[in-house]
C-alpha positions in Angstrom: 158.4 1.1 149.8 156.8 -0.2 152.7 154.5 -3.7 151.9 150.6 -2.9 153.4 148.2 -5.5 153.6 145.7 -3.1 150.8 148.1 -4.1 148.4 147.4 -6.3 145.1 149.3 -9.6 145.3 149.7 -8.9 141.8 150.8 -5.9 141.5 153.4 -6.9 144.4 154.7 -9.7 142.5 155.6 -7.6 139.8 157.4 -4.8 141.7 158.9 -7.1 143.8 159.6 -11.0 141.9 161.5 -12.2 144.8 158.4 -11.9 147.2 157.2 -15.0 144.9 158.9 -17.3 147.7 158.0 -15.6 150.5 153.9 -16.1 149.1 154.5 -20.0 148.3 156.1 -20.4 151.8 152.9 -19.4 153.5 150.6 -21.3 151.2 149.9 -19.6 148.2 150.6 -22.7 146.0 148.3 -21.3 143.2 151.0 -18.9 142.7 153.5 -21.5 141.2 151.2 -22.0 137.8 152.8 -19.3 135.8 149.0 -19.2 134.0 147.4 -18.3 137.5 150.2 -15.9 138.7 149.6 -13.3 135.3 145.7 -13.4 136.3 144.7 -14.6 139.8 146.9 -12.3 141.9 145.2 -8.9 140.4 142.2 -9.3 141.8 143.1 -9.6 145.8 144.8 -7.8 148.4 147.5 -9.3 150.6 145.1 -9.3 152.8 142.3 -11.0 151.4 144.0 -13.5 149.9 145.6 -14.2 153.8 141.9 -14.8 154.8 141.6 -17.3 151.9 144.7 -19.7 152.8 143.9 -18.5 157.0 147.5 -16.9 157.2 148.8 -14.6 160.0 149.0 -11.5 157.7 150.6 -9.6 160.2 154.0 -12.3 160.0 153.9 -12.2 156.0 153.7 -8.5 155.7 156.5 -8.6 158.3 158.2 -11.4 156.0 157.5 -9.2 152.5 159.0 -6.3 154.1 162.0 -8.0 155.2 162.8 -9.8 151.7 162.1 -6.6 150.1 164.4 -4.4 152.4 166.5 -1.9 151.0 165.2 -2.5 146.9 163.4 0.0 145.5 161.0 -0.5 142.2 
């Protein structure tokens, strides 16, 4: 499945645990409170939550994609 930037964070995280890292290395630090993760992450989009922390969506879709290459849900 190719990662889009309409997709929930939360939603992502689930399908796809190991993308965790690749969200924490760009910034989303919020993610790390295992509280936060199972609430926060529903209500955004890879793509708005890249406006929040100011992130180069283009290079973390491009980094989801690569970390989720070749696994299927």
């Amino acid at each position: 499945m190719e990662i889009k930037e309409n997709m929930i964070v939360g939603y992502l995280l689930d399908t796809y645990p190991e993308t965790l890292d690749i969200f924490l290395k760009f910034g989303f630090t919020p993610l790390k409170d295992p509280v936060l993760r199972k609430t926060m992450p529903y209500k955004l989009t890879i793509k708005q939550a890249g406006k929040i922390h100011d992130i180069d969506i283009d290079n973390l879709i491009r980094s989801l994609n690569n970390v989720t290459e070749g696994f299927e849900p």
